[in-house]
N, C-alpha and C positions, 0 to 999 in steps of 0.2 A: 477480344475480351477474355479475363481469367476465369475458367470452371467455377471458381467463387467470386460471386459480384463485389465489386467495390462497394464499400460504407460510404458513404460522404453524410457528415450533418454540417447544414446549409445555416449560419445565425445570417439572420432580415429579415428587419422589421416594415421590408414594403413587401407587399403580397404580390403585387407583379411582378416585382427579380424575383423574389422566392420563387414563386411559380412558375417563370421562363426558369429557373437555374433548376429546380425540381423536374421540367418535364424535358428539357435538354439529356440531363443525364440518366434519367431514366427509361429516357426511349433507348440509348445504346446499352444500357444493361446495368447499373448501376441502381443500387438500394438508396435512397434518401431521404434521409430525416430533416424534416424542417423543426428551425427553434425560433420563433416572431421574439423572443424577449429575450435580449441576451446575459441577464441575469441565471435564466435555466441552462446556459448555454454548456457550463462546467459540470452540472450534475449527468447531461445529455451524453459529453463527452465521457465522462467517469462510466457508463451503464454501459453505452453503446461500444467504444473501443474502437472511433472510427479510423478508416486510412484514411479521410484526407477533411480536411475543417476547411469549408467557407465562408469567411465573415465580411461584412461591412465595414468601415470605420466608422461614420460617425452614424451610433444609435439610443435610443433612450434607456439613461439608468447606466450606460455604461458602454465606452466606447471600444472599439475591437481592437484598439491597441492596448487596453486592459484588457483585453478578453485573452489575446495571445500572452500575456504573462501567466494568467490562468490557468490557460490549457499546457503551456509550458509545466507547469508544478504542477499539475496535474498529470500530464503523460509525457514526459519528456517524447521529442520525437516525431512526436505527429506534426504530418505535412498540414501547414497552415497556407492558406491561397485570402489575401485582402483583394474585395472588390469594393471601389469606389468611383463616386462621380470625380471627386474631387481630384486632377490630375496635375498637382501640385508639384512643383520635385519637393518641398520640405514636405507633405504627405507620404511620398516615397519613400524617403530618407528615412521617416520619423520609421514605416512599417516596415525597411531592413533593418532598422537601429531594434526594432524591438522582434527581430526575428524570424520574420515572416517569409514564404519560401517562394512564394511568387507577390505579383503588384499587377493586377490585373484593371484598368479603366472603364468605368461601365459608358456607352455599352459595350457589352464581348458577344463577340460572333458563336456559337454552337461547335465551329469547328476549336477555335480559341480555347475555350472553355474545357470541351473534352478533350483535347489535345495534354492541356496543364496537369489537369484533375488523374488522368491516366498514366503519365508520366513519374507525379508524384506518388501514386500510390503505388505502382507498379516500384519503384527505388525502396516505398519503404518495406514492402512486403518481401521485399529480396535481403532485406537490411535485419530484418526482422528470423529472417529464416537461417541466417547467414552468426546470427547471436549466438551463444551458448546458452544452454536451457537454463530457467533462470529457477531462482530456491523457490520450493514446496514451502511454505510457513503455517503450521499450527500454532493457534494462539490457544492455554488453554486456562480457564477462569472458575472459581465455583459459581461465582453469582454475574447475573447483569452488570454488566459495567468495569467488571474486575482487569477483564483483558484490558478495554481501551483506557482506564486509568492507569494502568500501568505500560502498554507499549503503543497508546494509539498513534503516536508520532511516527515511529517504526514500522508499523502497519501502513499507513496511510505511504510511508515512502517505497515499500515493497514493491504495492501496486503499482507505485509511480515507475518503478524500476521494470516490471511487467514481471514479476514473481507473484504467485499462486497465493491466496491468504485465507485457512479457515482458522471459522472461529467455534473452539468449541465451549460452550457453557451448562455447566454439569447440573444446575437448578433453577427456576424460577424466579428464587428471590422472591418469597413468599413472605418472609419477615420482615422486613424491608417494603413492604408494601403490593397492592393488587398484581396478581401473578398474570393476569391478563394485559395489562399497563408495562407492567415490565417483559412479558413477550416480547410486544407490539415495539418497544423503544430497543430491543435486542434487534429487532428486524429493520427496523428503521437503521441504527446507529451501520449494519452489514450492509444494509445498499449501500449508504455515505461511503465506508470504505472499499464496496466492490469486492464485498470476501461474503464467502459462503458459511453459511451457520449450520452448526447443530446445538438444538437448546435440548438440554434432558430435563428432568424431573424428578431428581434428589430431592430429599426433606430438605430443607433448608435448614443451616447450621446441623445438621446431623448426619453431615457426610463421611462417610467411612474413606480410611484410608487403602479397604482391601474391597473383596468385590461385594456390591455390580462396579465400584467406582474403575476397579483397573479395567474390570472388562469393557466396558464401554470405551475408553480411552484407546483399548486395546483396539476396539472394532473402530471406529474411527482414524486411529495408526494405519491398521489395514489397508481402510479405503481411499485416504487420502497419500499416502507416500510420503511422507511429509522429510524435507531433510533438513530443517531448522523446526524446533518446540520452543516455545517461552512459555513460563506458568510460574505460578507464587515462589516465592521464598516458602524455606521453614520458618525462618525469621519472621514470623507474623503470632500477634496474640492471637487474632482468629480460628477456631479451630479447621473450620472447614476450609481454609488456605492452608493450613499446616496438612490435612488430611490431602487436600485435590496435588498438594507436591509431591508425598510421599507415591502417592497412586501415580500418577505422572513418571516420577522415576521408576516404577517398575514396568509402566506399561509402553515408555519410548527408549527400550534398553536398545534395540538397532537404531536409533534415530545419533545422526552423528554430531550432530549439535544442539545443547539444549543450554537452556538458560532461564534464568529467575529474575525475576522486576518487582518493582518495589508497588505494595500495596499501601492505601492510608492507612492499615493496620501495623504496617512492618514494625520490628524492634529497632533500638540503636545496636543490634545483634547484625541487623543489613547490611554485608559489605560489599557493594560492588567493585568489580574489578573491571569493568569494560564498560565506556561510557559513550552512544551512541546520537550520532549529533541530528537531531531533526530539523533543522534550518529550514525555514520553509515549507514544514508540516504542524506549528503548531498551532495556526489558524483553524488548521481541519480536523488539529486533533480536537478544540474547544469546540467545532461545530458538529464532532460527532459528539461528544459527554452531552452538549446539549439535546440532544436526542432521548436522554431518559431526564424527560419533564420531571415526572414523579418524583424524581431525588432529588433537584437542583434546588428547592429551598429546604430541604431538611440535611441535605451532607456539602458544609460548607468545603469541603477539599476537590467541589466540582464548578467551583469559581472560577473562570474565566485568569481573574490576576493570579489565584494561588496556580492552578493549571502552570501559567506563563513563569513565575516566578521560582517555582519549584526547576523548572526547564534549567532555568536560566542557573539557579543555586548549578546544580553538576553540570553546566557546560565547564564550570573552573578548573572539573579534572581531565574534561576529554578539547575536542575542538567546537567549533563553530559557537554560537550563541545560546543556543537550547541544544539541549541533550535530553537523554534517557537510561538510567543507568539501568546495569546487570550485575547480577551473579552468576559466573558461568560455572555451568555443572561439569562439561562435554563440549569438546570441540576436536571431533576427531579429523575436521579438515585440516587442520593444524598438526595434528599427531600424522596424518598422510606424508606431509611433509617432510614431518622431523624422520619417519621409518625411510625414507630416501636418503635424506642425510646421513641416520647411524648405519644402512647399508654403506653406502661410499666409504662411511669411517669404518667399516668392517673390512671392505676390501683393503682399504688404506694399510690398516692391521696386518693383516696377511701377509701383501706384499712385503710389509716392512721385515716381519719375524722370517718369510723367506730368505729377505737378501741376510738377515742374521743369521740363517741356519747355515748357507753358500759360503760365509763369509768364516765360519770353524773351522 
């Protein structure tokens, strides 16, 4: 066994496999999470980060070959193990058609089982370590809800990608309703996406654009590292999106990439120039907005269809079928590049005006 235990979360809805697959691998050293209902099974996966998922096929509410599409778009990567009665070959077929990394027939022996389970997580931890470190993302918003209406799609594929995601939100949302409600739906909406929050406590709409607003931005740059920022446009009536960008640009002047998203406030002043495809996050982007109850019947631009169809309006400019547009402010990964290039065309230079000078 590895110095750190293996995760495994175990979906079965029988209490007897669950509890042979539970105390199988927990006697050799392995942590497991049991999920009886495999509806919970994607949130379990989303919190916990396991190396290796055990599912069922066929369970109530929802069968483990939709469960592996889930966890798929959820964390790409993760070792999936199907265990069923049912030892079909079209069963088989249907659980590598949809992914699955083992096919395991119940019953399975203890040696079977931990033999699979350790194999696989052991591949993906080497797989894992073996990745380049993935982007730091600050998300950063005046009010509740600000960041995931304007990049929850992008958020939600970060995570998926196994990049870093806080969220920072500069006020309560006092105006806008109970500052307690809109907490609690700020906290809620950060587990959904698996990103860390900081909520502050600005006046609402009375955010300044210098400090405390830079310094706190500032102290939060500090501690997170962040190498990608997204935060309002200037292009917004609102004041406090025009104030939280201005403060933003001064206080992620090292941060090498930043960018700006479109609020329900934006002008037709908005111009994006980078159109980022969410394919397959905009389910999770509508099931985090819906997280702040509080606003979903008083700001109709947290509708489910406008959500989708807004997606859908700027995929025209970029790829896939939903997108998320930007305005980029900074992208110095890009500029990295180009300084390798105008060096080469520097040397280029040189040598050339040499052979000119040889050549007199």
């Amino acid at each position: 066994m590895v110095d750190q235990p293996y995760l495994v979360v175990v979906v079965e809805d029988d209490p007897d496999v669950a509890f042979y697959t539970k105390t199988v691998l927990e006697k050799r050293g392995c942590v497991v999470e049991g999920v009886a209902n495999p509806l919970l099974a994607r949130a379990a996966v989303r919190r916990l980060a396991p190396d290796v998922v055990i599912t069922d096929i066929e369970m109530p509410g929802m069968t483990g070959l939709e469960l592996i599409e889930e966890i798929r778009a959820e964390r790409p990567g993760t070792p999936i193990v199907v265990m069923t009665a049912h030892v079909s070959i079209d069963y088989a077929v249907a659980a590598l058609r949809s992914q699955a990394d083992e096919f395991l027939s119940k019953p399975v022996s203890s040696t079977d089982l931990f033999a699979v389970v350790t194999r696989l997580a052991g591949e993906f931890r080497r797989m894992k370590a073996a990745r380049p470190p993935g982007e730091v993302v600050l998300a950063i918003g005046a009010h509740p809800d600000d960041v995931e209406i304007g990049v929850g799609g992008m958020l939600a594929a970060h995570r998926a990608a196994g990049d870093s995601v806080t969220i920072l939100t500069l006020s309560r949302g006092a105006r806008g309703g109970e500052a307690d409600d809109r907490q609690n739906e700020s906290l809620a909406s950060a587990e959904l996406l698996g990103a860390r929050l900081f909520l502050e406590d600005l006046e609402d709409t009375h955010i300044s654009n210098a400090d405390p607003t830079v310094g706190i931005i500032e102290r939060v740059v500090a501690e997170v590292n962040p190498t990608i920022v997204y935060t309002h446009s200037n292009h917004d009536r609102h004041q406090d999106h025009r104030a939280v960008h201005d403060a933003t640009l001064v206080a992620t002047r090292t941060v090498r990439t930043v960018a700006c998203y479109q609020s329900p406030s934006a002008t037709v002043d908005f111009r994006p120039n980078r159109f980022v495809s969410i394919d397959g996050f905009t389910a999770t982007k509508n099931q985090v907005l819906a997280s702040f109850a509080s606003q979903a019947d008083i700001r109709w631009y947290l509708e489910p269809d406008f959500v989708e169809a807004t997606a859908r309006y700027w995929s025209r400019y970029g790829g896939g079928k939903s997108s998320e547009p930007l305005e980029i402010v900074r992208e110095s990964s890009d500029l990295s590049v180009s300084r390798g290039e105008i060096a080469a065309a520097v040397q280029a230079e040189k040598a050339r005006l040499s052979r000119d000078e040889a050549a007199l």
